[in-house]
C-alpha positions as CSV (number, residue, x, y, z in Angstrom):
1,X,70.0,-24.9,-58.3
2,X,70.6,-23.0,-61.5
3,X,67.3,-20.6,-62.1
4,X,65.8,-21.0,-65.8
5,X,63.4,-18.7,-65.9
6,X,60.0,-19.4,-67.9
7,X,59.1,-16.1,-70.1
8,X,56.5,-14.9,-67.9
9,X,58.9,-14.9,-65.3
10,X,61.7,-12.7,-67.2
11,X,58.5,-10.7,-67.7
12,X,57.5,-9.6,-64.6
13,X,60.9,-9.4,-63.4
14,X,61.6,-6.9,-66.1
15,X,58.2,-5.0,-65.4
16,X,59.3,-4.6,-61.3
17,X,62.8,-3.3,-62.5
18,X,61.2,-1.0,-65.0
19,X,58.1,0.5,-62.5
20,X,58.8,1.9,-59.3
21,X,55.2,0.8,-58.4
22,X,54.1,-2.2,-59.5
23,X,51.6,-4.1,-58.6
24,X,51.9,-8.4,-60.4
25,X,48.7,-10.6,-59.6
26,X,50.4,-13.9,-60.0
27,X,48.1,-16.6,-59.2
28,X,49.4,-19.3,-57.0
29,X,51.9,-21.8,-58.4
30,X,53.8,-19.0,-60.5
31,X,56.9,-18.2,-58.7
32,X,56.6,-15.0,-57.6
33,X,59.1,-15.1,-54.5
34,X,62.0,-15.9,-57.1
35,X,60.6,-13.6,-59.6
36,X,60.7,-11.2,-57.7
37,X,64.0,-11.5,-55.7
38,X,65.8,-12.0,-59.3
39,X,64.5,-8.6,-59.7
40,X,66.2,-7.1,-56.0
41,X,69.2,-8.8,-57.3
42,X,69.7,-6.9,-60.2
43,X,68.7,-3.7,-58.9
44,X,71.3,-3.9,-56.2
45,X,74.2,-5.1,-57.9
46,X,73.6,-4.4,-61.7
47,X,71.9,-1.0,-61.7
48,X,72.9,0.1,-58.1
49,X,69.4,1.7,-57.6
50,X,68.4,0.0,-54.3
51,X,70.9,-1.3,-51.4
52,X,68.1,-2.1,-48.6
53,X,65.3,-4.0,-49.2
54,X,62.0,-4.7,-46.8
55,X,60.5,-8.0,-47.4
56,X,56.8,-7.7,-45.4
57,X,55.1,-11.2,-46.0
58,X,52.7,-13.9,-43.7
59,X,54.4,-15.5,-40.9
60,X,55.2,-18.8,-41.9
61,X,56.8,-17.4,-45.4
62,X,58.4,-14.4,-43.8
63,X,60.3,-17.4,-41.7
64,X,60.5,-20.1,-44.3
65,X,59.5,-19.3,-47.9
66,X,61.7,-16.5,-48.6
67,X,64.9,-17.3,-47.1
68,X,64.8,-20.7,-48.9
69,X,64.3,-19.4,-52.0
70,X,67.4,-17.2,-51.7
71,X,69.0,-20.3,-50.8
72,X,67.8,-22.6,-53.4
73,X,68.8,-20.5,-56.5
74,X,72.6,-20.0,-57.5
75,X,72.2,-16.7,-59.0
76,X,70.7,-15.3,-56.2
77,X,74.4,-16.1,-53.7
78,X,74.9,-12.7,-53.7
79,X,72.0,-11.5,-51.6
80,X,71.9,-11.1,-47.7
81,X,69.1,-11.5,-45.5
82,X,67.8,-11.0,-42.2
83,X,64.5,-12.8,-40.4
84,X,62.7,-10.0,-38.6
85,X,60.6,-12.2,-36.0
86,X,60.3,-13.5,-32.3
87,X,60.9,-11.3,-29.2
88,X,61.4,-7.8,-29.7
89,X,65.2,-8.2,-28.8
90,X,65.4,-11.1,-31.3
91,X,63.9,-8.5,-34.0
92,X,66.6,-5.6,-32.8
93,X,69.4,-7.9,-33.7
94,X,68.1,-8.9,-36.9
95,X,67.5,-5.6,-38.3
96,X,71.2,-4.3,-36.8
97,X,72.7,-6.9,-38.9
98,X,73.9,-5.5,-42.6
99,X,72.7,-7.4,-45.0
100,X,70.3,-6.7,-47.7
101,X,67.0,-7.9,-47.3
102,X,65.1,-7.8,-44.0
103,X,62.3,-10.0,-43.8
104,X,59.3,-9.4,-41.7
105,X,55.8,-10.7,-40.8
106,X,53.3,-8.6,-41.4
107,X,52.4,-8.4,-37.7
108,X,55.0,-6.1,-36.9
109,X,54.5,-3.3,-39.6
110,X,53.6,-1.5,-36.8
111,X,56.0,-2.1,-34.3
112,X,58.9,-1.8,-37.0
113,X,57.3,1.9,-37.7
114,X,56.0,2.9,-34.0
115,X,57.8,1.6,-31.8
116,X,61.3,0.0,-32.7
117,X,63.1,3.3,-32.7
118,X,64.8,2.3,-35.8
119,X,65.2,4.1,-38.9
120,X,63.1,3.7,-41.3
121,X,65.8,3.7,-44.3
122,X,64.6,0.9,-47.0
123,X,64.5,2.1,-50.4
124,X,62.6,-0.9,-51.3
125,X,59.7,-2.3,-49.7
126,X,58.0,-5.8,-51.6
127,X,54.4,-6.6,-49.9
128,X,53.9,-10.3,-50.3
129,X,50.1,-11.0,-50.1
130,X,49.0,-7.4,-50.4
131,X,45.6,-8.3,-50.3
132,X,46.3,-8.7,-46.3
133,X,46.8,-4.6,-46.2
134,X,43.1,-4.1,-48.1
135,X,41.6,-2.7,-44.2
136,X,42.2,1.2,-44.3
137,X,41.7,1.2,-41.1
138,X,44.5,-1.2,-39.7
139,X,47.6,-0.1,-37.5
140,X,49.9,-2.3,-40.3
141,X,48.0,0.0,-43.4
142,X,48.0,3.2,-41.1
143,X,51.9,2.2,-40.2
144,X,52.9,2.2,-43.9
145,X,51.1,5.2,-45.3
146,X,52.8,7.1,-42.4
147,X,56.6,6.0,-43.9
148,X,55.5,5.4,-47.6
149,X,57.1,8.9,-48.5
150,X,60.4,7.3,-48.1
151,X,60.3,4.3,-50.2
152,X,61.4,5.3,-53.6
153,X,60.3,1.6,-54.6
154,X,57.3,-0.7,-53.9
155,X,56.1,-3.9,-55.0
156,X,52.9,-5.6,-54.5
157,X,52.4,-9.4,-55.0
158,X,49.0,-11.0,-54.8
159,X,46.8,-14.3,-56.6
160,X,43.9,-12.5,-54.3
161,X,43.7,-8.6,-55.2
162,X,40.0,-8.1,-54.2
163,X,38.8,-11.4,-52.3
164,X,35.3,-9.7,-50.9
165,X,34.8,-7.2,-53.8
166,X,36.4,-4.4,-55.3
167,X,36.5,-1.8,-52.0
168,X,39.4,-4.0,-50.9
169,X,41.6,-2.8,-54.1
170,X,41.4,0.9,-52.6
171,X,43.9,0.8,-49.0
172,X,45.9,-1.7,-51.5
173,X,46.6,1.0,-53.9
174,X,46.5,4.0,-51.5
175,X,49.7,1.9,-50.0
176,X,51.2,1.4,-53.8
177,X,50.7,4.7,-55.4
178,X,49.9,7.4,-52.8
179,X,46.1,7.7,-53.8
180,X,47.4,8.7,-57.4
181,X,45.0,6.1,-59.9
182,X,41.5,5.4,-56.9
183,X,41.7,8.8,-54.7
184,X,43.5,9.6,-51.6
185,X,40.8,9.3,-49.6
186,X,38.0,6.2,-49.2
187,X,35.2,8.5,-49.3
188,X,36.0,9.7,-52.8
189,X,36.8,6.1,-54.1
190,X,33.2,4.8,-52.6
191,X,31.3,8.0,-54.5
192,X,33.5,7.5,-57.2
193,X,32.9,3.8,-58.2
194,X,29.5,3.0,-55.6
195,X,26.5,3.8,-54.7
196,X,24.8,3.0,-51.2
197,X,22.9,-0.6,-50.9
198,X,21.6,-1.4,-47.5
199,X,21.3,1.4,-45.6
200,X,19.4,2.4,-42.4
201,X,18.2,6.2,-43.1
202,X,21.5,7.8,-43.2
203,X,23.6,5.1,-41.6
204,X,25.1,2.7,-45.1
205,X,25.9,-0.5,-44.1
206,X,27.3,-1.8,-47.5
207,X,28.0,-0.3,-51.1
208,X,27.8,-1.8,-54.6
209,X,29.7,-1.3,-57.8
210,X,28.4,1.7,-60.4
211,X,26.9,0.8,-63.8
212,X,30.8,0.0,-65.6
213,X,32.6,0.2,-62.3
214,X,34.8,-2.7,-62.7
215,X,36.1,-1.3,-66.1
216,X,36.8,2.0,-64.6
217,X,39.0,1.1,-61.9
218,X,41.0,-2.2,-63.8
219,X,41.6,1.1,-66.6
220,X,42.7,3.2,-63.9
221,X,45.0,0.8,-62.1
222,X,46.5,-1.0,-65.0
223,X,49.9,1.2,-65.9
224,X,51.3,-0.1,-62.7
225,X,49.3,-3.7,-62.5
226,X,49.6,-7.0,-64.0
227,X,48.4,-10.3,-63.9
228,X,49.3,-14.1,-64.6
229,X,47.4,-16.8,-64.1
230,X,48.7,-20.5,-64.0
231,X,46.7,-22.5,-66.6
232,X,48.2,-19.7,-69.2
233,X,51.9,-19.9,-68.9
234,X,52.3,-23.4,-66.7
235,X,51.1,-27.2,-68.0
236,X,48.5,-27.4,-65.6
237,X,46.9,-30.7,-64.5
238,X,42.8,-30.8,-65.3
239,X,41.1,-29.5,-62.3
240,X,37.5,-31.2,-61.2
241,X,35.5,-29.4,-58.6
242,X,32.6,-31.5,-57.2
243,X,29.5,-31.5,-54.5
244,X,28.6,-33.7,-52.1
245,X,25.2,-32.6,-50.9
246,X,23.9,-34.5,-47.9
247,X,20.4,-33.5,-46.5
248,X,19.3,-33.3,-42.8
249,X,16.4,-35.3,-41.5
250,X,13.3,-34.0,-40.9
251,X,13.9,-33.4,-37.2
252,X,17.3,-31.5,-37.8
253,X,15.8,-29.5,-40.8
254,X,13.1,-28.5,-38.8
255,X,15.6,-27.4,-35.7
256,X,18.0,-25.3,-38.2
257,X,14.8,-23.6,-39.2
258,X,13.9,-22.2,-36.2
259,X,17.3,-21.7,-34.9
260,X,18.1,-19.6,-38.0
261,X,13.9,-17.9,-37.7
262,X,14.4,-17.3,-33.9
263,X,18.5,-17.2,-33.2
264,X,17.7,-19.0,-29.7
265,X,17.6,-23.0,-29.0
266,X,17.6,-25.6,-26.3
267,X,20.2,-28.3,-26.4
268,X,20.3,-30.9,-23.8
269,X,19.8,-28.7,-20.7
270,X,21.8,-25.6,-22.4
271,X,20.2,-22.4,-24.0
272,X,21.7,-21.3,-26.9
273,X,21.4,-18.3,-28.4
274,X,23.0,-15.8,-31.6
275,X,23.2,-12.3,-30.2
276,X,23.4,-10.7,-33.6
277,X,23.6,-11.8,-37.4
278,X,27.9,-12.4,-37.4
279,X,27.2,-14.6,-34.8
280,X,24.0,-16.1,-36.2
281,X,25.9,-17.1,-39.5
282,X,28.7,-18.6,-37.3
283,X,26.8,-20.8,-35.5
284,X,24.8,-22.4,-38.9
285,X,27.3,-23.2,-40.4
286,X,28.3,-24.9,-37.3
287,X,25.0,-26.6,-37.4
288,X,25.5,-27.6,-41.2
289,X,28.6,-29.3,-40.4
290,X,27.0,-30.9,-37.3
291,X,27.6,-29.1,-33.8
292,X,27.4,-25.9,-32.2
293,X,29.0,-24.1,-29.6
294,X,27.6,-22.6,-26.4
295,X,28.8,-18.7,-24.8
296,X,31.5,-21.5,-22.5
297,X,33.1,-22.6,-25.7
298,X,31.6,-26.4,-25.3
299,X,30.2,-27.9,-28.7
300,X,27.4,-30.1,-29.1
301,X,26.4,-32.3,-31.5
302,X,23.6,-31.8,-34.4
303,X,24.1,-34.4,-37.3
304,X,26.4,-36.8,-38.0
305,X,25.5,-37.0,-42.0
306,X,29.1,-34.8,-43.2
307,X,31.2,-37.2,-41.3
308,X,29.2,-40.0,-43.1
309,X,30.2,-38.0,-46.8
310,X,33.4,-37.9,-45.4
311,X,33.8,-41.3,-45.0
312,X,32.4,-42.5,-48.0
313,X,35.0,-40.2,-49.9
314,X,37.8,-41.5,-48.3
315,X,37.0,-45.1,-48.9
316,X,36.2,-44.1,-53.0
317,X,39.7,-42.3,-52.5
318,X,41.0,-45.9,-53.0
319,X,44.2,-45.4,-50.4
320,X,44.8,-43.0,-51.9
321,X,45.9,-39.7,-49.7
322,X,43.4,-37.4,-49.1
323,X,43.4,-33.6,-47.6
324,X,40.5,-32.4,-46.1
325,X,39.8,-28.8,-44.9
326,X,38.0,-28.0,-41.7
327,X,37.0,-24.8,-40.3
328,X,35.6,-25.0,-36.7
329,X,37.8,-26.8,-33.7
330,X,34.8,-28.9,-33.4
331,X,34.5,-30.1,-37.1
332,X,38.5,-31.2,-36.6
333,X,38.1,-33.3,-32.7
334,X,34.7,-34.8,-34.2
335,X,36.6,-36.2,-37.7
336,X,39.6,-37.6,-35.4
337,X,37.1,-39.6,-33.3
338,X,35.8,-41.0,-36.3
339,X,38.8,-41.4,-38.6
340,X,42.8,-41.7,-37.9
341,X,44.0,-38.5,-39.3
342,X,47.3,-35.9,-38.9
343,X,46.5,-32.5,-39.0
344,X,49.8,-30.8,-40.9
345,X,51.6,-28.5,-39.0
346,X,55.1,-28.6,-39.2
347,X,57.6,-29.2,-41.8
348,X,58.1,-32.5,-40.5
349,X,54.6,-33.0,-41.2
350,X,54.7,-31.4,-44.8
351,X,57.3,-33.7,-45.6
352,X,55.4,-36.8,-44.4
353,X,53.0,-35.5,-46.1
354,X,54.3,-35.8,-49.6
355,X,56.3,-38.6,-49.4
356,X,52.8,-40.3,-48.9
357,X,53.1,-41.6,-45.7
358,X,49.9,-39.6,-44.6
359,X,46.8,-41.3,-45.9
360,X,44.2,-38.7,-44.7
361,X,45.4,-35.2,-43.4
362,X,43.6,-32.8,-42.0
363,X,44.2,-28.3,-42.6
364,X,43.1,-25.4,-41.4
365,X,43.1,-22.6,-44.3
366,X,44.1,-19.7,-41.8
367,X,47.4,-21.5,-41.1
368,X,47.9,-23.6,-45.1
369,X,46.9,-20.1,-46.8
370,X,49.7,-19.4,-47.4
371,X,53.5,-20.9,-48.1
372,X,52.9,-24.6,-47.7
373,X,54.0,-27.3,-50.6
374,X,51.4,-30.1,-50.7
375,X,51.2,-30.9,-54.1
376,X,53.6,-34.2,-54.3
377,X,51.7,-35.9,-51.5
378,X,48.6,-35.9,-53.2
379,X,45.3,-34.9,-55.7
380,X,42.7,-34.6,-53.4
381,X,41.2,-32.3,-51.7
382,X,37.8,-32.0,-49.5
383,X,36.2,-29.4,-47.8
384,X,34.1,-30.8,-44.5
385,X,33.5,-27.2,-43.8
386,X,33.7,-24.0,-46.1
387,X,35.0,-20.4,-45.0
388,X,33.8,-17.3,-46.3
389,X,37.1,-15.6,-47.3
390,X,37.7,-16.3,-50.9
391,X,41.5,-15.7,-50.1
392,X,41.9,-18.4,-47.6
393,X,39.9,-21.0,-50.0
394,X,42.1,-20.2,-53.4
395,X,45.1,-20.6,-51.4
396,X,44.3,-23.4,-49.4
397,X,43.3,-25.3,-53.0
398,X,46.7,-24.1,-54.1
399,X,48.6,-26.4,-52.2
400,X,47.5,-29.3,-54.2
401,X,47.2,-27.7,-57.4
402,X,50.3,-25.7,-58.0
403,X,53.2,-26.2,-60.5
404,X,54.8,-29.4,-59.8
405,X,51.4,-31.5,-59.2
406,X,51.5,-34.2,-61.8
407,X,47.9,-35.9,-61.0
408,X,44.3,-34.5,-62.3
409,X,43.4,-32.3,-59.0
410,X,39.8,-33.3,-57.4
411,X,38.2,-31.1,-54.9
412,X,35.4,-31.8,-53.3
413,X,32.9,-29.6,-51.2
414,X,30.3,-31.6,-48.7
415,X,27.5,-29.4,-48.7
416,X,24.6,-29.4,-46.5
417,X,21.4,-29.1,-48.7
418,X,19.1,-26.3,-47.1
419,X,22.0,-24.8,-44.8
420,X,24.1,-21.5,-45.4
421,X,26.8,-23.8,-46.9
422,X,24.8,-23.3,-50.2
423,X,25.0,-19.5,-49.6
424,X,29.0,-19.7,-49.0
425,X,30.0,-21.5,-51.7
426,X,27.4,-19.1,-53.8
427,X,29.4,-16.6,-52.5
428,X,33.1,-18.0,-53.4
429,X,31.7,-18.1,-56.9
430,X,30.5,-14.5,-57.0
431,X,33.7,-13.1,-55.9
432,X,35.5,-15.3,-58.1
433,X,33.8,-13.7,-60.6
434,X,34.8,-10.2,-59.7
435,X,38.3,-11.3,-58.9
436,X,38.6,-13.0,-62.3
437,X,37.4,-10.0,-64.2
438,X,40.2,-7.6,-62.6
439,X,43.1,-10.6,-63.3
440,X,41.9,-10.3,-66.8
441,X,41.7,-6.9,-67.3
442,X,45.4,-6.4,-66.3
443,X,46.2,-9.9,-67.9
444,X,50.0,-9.5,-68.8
445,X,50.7,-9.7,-73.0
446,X,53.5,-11.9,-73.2
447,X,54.6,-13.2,-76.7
């Protein structure tokens, strides 16, 4: 396929070939695979700069997404590749082979710097989804500082940069730029830009963001950083985000109360119990979506009022497809009791997917985060039950509505009234909100 590139695109691909460290937050939808591989190719065969590229990306898109791309576009038939996954012998072979791009999952950072007994020669490293290396304290983070010295260029691609706040942004740009712009170490970034919130005498559990913060760090990170969102350089569909509150009865309120009060309950002849507040929070959003799970891993039913939503949105759906997002194992075998569903999984299932021949799907956003095409098959999208991570939830909406979708794009969130879903999707806003501060303080100035 011949590669027109959009403006924004010839952009960015100019800013990676002029920076040695760049950093692009492109939002979802925005190219940013072919962006950036037009970039490799013209830094290997135009100005001779690089020769060996490391690709380090999810799964799925380390196996599928990138190779297709160099595939799909005819100005990109010079460039080599090399999938980096599956046994260990399987990943010897593939990085023995000359080519010019190796492709990895981010899995096996470690392994690739630890323990393959390879070289570590690439003069080019790409991070796709740096927000994924935002854990200083991670063997994959740990691997890379160790080789970083050697890479004479780095790029990192994102829609995410700072999913639960702006601490994430500091292993990201350790990784980037050596410490240079946020501090080499974590303790000078938190004293920096934070002061302690809840503590326990000396002991700080969590830190919050100084008077001006925000402004400080975008200022200090924007030489090397930009950002692109969709609705400003693609036609974009209208988007319509909606609730569907359902309330529990008086009986079920009154049992989420004291479960939440007490973190112990008695169901059937089974004692349940949350053995601190991780697992507390767990388990009510479990009981807001209508079951919980004993220490054996068995679920029982709560409430059957979500599934109800559920069904009333897919009979005002009309026929038409509908994608619905679960989070707990439980949430998914209760909806295919009740409804005849296909959970998407592989790219056979994709592909039935958007030819239409799936009238209600269901997705998990750990594995549809990241890589997966949804956006011909349908316009609608429903959340039966919500996750915390701000990443997972942008991307997994990004499947619908991503260039290509031609149909207004309707998600809807069935939220139990009372219940900690209120205090997730409260949450999704407010780090929106940081998130969409930092995109627009770096916000690329194309004419």
């Amino acid at each position: 396929m011949k590669y027109v590139p959009h403006s924004y695109q010839e952009y960015a691909k100019e800013f990676i070939v002029k920076n040695k460290v760049a950093a692009l937050l492109l939002e979802m939808g925005l190219g940013k695979s072919v962006t950036t591989l037009t970039a490799i190719d013209e830094l290997i065969y135009d100005r001779f700069e690089v020769s060996k590229v490391l690709v380090i990306a999810p799964l799925r898109v380390a196996i599928s997404t990138w190779p297709s791309e160099i595939k799909k576009w005819e100005h990109l038939n010079r460039l080599t590749y090399s999938v980096v996954v599956g046994t260990e012998k399987e990943r010897l072979l593939s990085l023995n082979k000359k080519v010019n791009i190796y492709i990895i999952n981010r899995e096996n950072i470690d392994w690739l710097v630890n323990k393959s007994r390879v070289t570590f020669d690439f003069d080019m490293v790409v991070i796709d989804e740096l927000s994924s290396f935002k854990s200083y304290q991670s063997k994959r983070v740990k691997s890379l500082l160790k080789v970083r010295p050697y890479i004479k260029r780095i790029v990192g691609l994102t829609g995410t940069p700072s999913s639960n706040g702006l601490m994430d942004l500091w292993a990201e740009f350790r990784i980037l730029d050596f410490g240079e712009r946020l501090g080499r170490y974590i303790s000078h970034y938190r004293s920096t830009y934070f002061v302690p919130d809840k503590r326990n005498g000396a002991i700080v559990y969590s830190y919050k963001p100084q008077k001006n913060a925000e402004e400080r760090i975008y200022e200090k990170i924007s030489d090397i950083t930009i950002s692109m969102k969709a609705k400003d350089h693609l036609k974009m569909p209208d988007l319509v985000m909606n609730e569907v509150n359902v309330e529990l009865s008086n009986k079920d309120k009154t049992k989420y109360e004291e479960f939440r009060k007490e973190m112990v309950m008695q169901v059937s002849d089974r004692e349940i119990d949350a053995v601190n507040a991780a697992s507390l929070s767990n388990k009510l959003l479990q009981m807001a979506s209508g079951s919980i799970y004993d220490e054996d891993g068995k679920f029982y039913e709560i409430h059957d009022k979500k599934l109800d939503a559920l069904e009333d949105l897919i009979e005002g759906a009309n026929g038409k497809p509908v994608l619905v997002a679960y989070w707990f194992k439980s949430d998914k075998e209760r909806i295919e009791k009740r409804f005849k569903v296909k959970e998407i999984k592989t790219s056979e299932d994709i592909a039935e997917w958007n030819k239409g021949n799936i009238p209600v799907a269901l997705v998990h956003p750990a594995s549809a985060g990241h890589g997966l095409n949804l956006q011909q098959g349908g316009s609608t999208l429903i959340w039966y039950s919500l996750t915390w991570s701000l990443e997972l939830y942008q991307q997994t909406n990004a499947r619908l509505y991503r260039q290509g979708q031609t149909q207004t794009v309707v998600i809807q969130h069935i939220i139990t009234k009372g219940t900690i879903d209120e205090d997730v999707l409260k949450a999704l806003k407010r780090k929106d909100k940081i998130q969409t501060a930092l995109m627009n303080a770096v916000k690329a100035q194309i004419e």
